[in-house]
C-alpha positions in Angstrom: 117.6 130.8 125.4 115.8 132.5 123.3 113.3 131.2 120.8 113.1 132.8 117.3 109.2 132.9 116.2 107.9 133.4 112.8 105.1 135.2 112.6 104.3 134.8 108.9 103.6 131.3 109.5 100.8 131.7 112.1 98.2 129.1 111.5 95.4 128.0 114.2 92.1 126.8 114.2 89.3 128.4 116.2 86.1 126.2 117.5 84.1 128.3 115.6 83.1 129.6 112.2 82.6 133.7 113.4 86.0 133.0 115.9 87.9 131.4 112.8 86.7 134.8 110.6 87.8 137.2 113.4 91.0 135.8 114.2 91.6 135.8 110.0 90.9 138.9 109.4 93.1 140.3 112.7 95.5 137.9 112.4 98.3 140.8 111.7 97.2 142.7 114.6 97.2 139.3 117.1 100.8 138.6 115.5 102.3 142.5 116.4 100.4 142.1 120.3 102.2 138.6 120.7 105.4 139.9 119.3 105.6 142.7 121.7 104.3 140.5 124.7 107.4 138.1 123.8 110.0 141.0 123.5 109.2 142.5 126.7 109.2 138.7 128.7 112.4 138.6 126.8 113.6 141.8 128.4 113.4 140.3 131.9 109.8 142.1 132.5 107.1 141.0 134.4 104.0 141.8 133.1 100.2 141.9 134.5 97.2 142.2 132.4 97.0 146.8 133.6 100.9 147.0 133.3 100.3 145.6 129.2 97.6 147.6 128.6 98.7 150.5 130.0 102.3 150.2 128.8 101.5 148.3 125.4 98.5 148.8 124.6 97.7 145.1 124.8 94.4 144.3 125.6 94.3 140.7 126.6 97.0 140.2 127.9 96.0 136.4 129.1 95.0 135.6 125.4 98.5 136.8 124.2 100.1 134.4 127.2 97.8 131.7 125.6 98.8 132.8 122.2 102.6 131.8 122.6 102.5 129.4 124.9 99.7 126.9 122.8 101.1 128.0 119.0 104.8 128.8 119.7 105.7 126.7 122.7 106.9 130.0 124.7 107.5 128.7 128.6 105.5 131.3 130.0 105.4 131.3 133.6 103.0 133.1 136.1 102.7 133.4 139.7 100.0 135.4 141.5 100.5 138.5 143.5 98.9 139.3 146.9 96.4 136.7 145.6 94.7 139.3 143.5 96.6 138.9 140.2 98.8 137.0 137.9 102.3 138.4 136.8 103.9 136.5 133.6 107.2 136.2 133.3 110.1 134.3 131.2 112.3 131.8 133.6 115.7 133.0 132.2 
């Protein structure tokens, strides 16, 4: 099932004034990084935080994770490989 997200309509808080000015004023950029994060759990990939920053370009990957899963409900699941690392991944 897959869930349509609107990205225009992003709206969140932050704890703090300087977070809450940051996340404002890259809210376009945190949009795009979440958008291709979903895409490729969409795709049936598995995805660790070196495999998205090599292969995307993303970052933060665990932010992103956080990103869709707190402000767009996205069922992200992880499990952790060889104990060292977390892989996230869709349930389709």
């Amino acid at each position: 099932m897959k869930k349509e997200i609107n990205y225009n309509e992003l709206h969140h808080i932050e704890n703090k004034i300087s977070n809450q000015e940051h996340f404002e004023a890259n809210k376009d950029r945190f949009s795009n990084q979440c958008r291709i994060v979903y895409e490729a759990l969409l795709r049936g990939e598995r995805l660790t935080t070196t495999t998205a920053l090599l292969k995307y370009h993303i970052g933060d990957l665990r932010r992103r994770i956080k990103d869709l899963k707190d402000m767009w409900n996205v069922p992200v699941e992880a499990d952790m490989v060889q104990g060292k690392f977390k892989e996230y991944y869709l349930n389709q």
